[in-house]
C-alpha atoms as a printed R data frame, in Angstrom:
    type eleno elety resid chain resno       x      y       z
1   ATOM     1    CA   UNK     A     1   0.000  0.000   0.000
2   ATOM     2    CA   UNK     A     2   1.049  3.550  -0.667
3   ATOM     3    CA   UNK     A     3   0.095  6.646   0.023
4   ATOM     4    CA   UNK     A     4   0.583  9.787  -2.793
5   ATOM     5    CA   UNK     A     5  -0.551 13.328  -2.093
6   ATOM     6    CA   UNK     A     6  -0.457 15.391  -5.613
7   ATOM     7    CA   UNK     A     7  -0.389 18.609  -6.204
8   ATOM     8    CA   UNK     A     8  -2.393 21.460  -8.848
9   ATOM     9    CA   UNK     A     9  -3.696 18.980 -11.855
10  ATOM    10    CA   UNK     A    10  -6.163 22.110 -12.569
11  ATOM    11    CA   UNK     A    11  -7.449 19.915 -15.633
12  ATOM    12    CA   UNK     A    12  -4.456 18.335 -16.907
13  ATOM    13    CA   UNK     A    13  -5.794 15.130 -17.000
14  ATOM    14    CA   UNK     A    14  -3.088 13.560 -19.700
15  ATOM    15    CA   UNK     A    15  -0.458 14.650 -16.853
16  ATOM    16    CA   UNK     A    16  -2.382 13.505 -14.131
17  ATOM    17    CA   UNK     A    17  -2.639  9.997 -16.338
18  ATOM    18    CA   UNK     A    18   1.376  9.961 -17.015
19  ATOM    19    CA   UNK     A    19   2.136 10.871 -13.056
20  ATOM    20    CA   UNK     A    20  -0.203  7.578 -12.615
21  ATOM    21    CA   UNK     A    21   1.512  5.150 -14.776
22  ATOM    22    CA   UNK     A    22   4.981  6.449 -13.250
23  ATOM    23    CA   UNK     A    23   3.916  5.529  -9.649
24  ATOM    24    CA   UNK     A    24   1.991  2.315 -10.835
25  ATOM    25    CA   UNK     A    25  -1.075  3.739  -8.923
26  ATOM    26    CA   UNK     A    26  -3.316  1.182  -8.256
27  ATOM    27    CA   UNK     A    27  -6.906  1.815  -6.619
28  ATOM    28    CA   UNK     A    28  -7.157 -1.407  -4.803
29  ATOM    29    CA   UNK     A    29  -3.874 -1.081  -2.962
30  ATOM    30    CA   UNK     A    30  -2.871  2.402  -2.941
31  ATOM    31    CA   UNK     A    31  -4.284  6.170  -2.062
32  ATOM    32    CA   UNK     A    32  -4.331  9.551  -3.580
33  ATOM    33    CA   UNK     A    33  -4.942 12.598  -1.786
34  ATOM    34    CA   UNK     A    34  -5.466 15.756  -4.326
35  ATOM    35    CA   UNK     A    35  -4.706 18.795  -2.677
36  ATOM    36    CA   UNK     A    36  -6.994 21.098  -4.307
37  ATOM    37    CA   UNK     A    37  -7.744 22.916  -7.975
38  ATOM    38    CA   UNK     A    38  -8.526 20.121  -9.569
39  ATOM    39    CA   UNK     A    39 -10.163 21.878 -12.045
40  ATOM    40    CA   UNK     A    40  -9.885 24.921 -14.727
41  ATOM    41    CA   UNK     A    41  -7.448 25.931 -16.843
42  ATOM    42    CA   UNK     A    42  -6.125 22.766 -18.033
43  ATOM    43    CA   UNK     A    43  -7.655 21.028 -21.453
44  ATOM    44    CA   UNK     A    44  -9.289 18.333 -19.785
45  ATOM    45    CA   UNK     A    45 -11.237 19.184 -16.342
46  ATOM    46    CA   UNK     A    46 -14.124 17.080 -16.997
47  ATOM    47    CA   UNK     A    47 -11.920 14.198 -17.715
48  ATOM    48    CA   UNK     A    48  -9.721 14.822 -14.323
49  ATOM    49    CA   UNK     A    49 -13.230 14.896 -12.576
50  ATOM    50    CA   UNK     A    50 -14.925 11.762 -13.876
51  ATOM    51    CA   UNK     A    51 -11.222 10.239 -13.281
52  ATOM    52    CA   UNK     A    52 -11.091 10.458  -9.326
53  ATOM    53    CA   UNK     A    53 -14.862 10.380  -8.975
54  ATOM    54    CA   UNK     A    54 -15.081  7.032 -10.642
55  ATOM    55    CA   UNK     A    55 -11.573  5.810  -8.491
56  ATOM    56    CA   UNK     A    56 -13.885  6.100  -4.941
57  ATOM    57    CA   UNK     A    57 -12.480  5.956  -1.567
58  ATOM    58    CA   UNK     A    58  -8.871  5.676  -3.822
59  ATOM    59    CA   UNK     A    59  -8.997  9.455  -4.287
60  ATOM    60    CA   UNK     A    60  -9.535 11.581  -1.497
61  ATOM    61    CA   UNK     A    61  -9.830 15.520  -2.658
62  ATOM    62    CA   UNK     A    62  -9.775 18.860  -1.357
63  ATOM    63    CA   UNK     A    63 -11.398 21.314  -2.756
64  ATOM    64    CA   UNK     A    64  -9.200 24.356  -4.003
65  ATOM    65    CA   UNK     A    65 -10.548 28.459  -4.911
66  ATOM    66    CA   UNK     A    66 -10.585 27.022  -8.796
67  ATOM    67    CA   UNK     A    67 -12.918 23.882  -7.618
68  ATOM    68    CA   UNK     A    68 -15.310 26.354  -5.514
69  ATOM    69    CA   UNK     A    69 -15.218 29.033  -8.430
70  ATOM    70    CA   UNK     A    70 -16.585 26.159 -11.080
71  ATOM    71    CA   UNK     A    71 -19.539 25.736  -8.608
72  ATOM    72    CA   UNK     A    72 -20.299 29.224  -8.257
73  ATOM    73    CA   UNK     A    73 -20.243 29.185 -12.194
74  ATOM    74    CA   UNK     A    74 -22.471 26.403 -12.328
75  ATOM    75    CA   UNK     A    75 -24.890 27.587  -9.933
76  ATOM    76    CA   UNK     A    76 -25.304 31.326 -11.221
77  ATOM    77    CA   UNK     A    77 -23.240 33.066  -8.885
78  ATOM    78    CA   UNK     A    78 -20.267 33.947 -11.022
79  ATOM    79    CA   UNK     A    79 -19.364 34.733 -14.258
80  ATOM    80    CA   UNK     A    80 -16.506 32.418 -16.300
81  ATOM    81    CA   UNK     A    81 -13.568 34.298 -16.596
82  ATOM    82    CA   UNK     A    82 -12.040 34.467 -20.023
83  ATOM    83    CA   UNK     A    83  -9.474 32.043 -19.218
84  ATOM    84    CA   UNK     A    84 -11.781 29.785 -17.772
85  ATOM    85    CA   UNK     A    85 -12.146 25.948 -19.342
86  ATOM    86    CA   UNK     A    86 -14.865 24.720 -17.803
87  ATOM    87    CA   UNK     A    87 -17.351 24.240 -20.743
88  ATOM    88    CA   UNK     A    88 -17.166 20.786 -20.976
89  ATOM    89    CA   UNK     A    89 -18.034 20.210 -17.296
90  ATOM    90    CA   UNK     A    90 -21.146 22.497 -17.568
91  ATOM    91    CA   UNK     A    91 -22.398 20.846 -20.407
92  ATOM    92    CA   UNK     A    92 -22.006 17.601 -19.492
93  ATOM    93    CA   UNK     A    93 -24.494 14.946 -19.342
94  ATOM    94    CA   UNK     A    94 -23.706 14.038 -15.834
95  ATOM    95    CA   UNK     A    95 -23.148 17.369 -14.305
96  ATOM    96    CA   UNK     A    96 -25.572 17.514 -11.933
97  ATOM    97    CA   UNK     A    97 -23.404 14.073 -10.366
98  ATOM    98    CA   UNK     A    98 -19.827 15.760 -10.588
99  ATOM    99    CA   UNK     A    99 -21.044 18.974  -9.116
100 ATOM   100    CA   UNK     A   100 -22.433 16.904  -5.986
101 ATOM   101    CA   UNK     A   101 -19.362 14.829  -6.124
102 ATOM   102    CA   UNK     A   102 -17.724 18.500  -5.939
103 ATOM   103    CA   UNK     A   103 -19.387 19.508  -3.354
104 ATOM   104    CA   UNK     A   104 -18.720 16.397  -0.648
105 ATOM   105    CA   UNK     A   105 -15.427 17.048  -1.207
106 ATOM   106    CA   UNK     A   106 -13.134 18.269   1.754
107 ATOM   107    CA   UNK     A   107 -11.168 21.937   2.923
108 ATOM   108    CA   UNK     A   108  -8.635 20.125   4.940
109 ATOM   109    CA   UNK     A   109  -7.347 16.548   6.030
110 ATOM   110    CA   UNK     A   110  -5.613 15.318   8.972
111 ATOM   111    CA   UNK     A   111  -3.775 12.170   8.802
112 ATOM   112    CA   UNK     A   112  -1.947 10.334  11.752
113 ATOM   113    CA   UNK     A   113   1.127  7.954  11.035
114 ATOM   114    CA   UNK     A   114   3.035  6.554  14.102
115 ATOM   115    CA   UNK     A   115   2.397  9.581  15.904
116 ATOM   116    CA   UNK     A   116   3.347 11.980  13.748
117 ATOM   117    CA   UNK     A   117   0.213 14.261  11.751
118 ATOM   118    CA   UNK     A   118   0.129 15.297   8.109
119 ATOM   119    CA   UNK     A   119  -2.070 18.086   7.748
120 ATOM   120    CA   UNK     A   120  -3.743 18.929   4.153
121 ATOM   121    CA   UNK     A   121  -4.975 22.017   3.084
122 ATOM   122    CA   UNK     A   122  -5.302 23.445  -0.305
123 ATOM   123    CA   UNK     A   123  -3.284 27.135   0.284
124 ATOM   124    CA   UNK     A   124  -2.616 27.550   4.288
125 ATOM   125    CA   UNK     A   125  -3.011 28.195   7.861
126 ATOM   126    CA   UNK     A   126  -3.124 31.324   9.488
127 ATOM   127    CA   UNK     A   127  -0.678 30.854  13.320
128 ATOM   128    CA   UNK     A   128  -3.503 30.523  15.522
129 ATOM   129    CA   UNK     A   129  -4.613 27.528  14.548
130 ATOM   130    CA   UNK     A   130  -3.771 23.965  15.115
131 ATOM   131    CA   UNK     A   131  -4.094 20.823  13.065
132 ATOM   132    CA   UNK     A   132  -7.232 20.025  14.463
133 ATOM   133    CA   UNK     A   133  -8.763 23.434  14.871
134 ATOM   134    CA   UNK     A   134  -8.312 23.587  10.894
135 ATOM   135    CA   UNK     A   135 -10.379 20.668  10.479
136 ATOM   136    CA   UNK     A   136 -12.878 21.598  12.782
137 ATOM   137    CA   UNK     A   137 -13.445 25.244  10.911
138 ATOM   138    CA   UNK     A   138 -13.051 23.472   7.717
139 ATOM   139    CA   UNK     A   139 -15.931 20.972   8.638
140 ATOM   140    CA   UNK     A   140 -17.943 24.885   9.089
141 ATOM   141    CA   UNK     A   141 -17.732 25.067   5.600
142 ATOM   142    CA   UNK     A   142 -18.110 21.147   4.343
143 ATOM   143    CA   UNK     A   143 -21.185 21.675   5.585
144 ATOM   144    CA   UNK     A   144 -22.866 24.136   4.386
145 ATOM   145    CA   UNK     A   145 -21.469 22.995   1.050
146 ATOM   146    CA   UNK     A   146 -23.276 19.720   0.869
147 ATOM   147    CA   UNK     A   147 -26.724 21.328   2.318
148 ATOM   148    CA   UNK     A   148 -29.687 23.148   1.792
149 ATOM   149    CA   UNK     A   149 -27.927 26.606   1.665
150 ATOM   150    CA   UNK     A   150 -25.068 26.240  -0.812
151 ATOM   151    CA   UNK     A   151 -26.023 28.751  -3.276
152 ATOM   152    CA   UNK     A   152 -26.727 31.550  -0.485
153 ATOM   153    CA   UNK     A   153 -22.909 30.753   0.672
154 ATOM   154    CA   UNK     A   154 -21.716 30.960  -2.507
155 ATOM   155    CA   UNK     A   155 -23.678 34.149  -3.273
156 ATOM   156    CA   UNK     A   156 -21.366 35.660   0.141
157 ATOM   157    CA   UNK     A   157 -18.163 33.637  -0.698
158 ATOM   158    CA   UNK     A   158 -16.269 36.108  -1.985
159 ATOM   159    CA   UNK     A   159 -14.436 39.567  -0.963
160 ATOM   160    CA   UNK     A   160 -11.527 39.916   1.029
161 ATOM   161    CA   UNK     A   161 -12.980 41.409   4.374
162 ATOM   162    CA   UNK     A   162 -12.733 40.186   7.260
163 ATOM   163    CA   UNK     A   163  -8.710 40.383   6.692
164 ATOM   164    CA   UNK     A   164  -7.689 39.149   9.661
165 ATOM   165    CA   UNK     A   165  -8.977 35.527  11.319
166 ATOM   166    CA   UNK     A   166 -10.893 35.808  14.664
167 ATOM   167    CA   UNK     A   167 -13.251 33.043  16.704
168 ATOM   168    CA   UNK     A   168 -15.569 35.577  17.445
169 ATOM   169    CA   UNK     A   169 -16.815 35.791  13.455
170 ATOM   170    CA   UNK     A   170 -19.976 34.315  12.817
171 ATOM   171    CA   UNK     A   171 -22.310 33.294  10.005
172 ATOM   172    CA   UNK     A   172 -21.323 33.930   6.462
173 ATOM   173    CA   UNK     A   173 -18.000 36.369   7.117
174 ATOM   174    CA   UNK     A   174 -17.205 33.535   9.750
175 ATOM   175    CA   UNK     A   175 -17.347 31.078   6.701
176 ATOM   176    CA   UNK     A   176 -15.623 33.164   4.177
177 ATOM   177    CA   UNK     A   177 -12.321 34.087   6.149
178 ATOM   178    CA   UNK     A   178 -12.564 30.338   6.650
179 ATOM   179    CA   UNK     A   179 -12.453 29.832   2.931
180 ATOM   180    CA   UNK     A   180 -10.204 32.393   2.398
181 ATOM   181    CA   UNK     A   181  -7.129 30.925   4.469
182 ATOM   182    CA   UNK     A   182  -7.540 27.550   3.511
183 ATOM   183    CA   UNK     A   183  -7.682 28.372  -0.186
184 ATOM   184    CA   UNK     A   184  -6.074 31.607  -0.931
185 ATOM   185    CA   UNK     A   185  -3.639 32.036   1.367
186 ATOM   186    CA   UNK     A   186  -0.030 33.115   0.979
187 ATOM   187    CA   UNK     A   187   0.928 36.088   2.899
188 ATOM   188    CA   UNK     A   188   0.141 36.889   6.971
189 ATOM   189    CA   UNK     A   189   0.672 38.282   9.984
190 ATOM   190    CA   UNK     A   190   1.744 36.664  13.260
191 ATOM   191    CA   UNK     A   191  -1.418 37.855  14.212
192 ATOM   192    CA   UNK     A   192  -3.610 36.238  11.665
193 ATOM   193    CA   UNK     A   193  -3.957 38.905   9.406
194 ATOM   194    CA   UNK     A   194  -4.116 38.081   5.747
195 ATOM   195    CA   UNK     A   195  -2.751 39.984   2.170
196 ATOM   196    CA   UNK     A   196  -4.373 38.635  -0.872
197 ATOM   197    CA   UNK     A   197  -2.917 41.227  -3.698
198 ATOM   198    CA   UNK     A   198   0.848 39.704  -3.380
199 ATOM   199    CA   UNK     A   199   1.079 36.173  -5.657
200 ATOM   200    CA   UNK     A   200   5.148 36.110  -6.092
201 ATOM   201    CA   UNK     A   201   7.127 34.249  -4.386
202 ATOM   202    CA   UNK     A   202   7.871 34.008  -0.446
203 ATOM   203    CA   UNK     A   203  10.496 36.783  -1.271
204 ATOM   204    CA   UNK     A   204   7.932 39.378  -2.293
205 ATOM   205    CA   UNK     A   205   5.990 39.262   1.260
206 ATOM   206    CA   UNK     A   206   4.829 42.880   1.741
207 ATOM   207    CA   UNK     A   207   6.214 45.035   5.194
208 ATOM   208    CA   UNK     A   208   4.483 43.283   7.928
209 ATOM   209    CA   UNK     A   209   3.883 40.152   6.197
210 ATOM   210    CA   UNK     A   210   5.211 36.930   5.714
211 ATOM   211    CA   UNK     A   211   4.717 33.754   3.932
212 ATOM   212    CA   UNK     A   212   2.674 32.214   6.420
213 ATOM   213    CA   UNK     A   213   4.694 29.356   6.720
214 ATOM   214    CA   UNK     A   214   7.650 31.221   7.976
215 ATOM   215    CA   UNK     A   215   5.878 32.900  10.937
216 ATOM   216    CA   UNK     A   216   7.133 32.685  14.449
217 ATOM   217    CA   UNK     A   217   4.421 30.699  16.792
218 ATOM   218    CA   UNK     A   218   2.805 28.976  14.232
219 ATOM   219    CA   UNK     A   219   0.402 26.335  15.678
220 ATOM   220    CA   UNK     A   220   0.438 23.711  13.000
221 ATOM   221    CA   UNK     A   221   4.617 23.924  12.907
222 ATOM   222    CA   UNK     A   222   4.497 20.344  14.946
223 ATOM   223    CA   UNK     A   223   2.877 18.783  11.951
224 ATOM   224    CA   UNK     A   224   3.609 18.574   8.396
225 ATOM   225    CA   UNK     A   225   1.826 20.205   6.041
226 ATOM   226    CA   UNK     A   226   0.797 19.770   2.642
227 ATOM   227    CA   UNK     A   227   0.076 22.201   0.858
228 ATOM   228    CA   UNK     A   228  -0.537 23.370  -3.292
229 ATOM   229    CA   UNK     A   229  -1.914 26.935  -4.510
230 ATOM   230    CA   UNK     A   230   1.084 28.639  -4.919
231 ATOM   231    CA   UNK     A   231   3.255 27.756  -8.050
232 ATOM   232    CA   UNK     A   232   5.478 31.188  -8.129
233 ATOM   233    CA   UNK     A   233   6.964 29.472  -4.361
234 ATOM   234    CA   UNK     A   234   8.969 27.249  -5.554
235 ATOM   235    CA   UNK     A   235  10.371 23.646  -4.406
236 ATOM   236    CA   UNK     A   236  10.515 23.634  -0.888
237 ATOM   237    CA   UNK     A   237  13.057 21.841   1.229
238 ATOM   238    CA   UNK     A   238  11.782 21.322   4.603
239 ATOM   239    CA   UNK     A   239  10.593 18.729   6.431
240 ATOM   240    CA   UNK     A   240   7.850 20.483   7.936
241 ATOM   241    CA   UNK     A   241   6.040 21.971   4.620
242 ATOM   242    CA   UNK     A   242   5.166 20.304   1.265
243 ATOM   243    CA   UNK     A   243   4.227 22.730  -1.498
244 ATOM   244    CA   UNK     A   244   3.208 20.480  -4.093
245 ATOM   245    CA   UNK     A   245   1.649 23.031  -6.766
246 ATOM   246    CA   UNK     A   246   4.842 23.243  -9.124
247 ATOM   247    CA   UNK     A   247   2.887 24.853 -12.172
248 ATOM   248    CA   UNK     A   248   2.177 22.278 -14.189
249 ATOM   249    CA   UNK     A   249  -0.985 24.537 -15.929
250 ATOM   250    CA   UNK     A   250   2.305 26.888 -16.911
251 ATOM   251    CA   UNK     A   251   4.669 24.226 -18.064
252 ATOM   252    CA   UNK     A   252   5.916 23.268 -15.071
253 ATOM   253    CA   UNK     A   253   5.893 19.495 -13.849
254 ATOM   254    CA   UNK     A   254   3.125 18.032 -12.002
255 ATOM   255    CA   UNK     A   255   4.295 16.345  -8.919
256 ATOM   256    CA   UNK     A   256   3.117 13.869  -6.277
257 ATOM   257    CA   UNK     A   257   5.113 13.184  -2.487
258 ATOM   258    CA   UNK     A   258   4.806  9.429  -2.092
259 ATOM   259    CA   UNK     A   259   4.510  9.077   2.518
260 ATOM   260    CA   UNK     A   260   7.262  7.241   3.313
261 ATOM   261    CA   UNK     A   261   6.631  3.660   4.969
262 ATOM   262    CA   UNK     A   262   6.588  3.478   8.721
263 ATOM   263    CA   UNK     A   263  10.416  2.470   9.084
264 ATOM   264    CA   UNK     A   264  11.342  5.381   7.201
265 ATOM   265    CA   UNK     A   265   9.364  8.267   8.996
266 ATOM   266    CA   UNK     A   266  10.705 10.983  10.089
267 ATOM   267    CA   UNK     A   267  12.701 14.355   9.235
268 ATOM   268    CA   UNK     A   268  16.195 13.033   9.996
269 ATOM   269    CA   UNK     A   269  17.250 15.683  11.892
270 ATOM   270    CA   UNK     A   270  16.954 14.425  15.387
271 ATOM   271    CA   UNK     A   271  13.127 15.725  15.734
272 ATOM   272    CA   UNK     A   272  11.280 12.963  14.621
273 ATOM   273    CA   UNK     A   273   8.326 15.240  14.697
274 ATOM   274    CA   UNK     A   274   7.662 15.368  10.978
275 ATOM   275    CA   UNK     A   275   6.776 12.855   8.071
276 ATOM   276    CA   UNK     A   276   9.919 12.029   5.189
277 ATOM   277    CA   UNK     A   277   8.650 11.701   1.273
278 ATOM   278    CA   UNK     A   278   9.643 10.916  -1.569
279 ATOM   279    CA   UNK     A   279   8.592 13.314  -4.806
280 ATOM   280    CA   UNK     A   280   7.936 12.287  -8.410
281 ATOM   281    CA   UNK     A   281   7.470 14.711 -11.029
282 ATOM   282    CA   UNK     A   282   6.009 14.087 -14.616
283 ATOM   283    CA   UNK     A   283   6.667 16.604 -17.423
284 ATOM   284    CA   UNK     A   284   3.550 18.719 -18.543
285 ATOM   285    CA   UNK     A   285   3.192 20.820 -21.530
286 ATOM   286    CA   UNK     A   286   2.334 24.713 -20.933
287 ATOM   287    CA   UNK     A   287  -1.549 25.155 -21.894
288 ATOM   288    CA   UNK     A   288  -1.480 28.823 -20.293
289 ATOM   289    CA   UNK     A   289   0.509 31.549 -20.161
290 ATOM   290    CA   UNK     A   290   1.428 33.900 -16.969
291 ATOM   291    CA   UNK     A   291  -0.537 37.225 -17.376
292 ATOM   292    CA   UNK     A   292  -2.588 36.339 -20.152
């Protein structure tokens, strides 16, 4: 049995095919977790979605801010963008299935292996919360997704206020800051603030900002975390982060960190607080460019 967590496909399903074949993936003895955008801009979203609906409990997704903006499309909340490729999943015969498939999909996963946790989340964390708070406010959201007031949510999904994370939020700005850092995140304060205009890399954090991986007190820094969104970061070396969106939309690779086995956890460097992997990358071809 093994375990793969893969990064952006955002509808390159050829890729996500290739990646397959390299790791001999096979659904009755090994496990995919999809960290989010699984959709849009790529040539073939409708074939990534009928591909890890139809694989079951083998594929276990997250949704990303690509994933939730296809279901605002489809349920008249939002315009497609210009860029957007989502035609063939709004026309297709069994949309009505793949959008509820869509929709029971998760904003974050906790794993456990020999102790040590493996947090999944499609962009970040803000520093005040833990591995299992994240899941908890994540579970906020699941919620209302697969219920009675979806299209109300998505109506009051989007905008960037609050800015700044706080448990005394409630109802729908409660839910969209919730959204917000666990699928658009990059940049924040130690105190939970949150910049969305910056998209470089970790480098470009605007003055009182950082990458919010780098911030001091972070309450998820115990765990490893997996994470995609943000292809301008670049490979990350560090045991306690895995930034597995590595552009493949843009010509980059798409990529996938096999969990290593339980003799060969840990970080190696005396810790033994965080998970070891091992990444495999598959050539894509560049279907969009940067800006256009």
């Amino acid at each position: 049995m093994a375990l793969y967590l893969i990064g952006d496909i955002q509808g390159c399903n050829d890729a996500l095919q290739r990646l397959l074949d390299k790791i001999d993936f096979s659904p009755s003895r090994d496990t995919l977790f999809l960290l989010g955008d699984l959709a849009n801009r790529g040539p073939d979203s409708l074939g990534v979605l009928r591909r890890l609906m139809h694989l079951g409990p083998a594929a276990r997704c997250l949704l990303g801010n690509h994933d939730l903006h296809l279901l605002a499309v489809a349920h008249g909340v939002r315009k497609p963008r210009r860029n957007d490729t989502l035609a063939a999943v709004l026309n297709a015969p069994d949309r009505a299935a793949i959008l509820d498939w869509l929709a029971a999909q998760r904003l974050a996963m906790l794993e456990n292996f020999n102790g040590r946790e493996l947090l999944m989340v499609h962009a970040g964390v803000v520093p005040s919360w833990s591995a299992q708070k994240t899941v908890a406010l994540a579970a906020e959201v699941e919620s209302v997704l697969r219920g009675a007031n979806l299209v109300a949510f998505l109506t009051r999904m989007y905008g960037n206020a609050p800015a700044r994370w706080s448990d005394d939020l409630s109802g729908f700005a409660r839910l969209r800051t919730i959204v917000n850092v666990l699928t658009r995140l990059r940049f924040c304060s130690a105190d939970d603030a949150m910049e969305f205009d910056t998209k470089e890399g970790a480098a470009a954090a605007p003055p009182g900002y950082a990458a919010w991986f780098d911030l001091p007190g972070r309450q998820t820094a115990d765990a490893t975390v997996a994470f995609g969104h943000w292809s301008t970061l670049g490979r990350l070396d560090r045991p306690d982060v895995w930034s597995l969106d590595t552009g493949c939309v843009w010509g980059g690779p798409l990529s996938a960190m096999r969990v290593a086995d339980q003799a060969g956890l840990g970080d190696g460097r005396g810790s033994g607080r965080h998970l070891s992997g091992e990444l495999v990358q598959v050539p894509c071809e560049q279907v969009q460019r940067p800006g256009a």
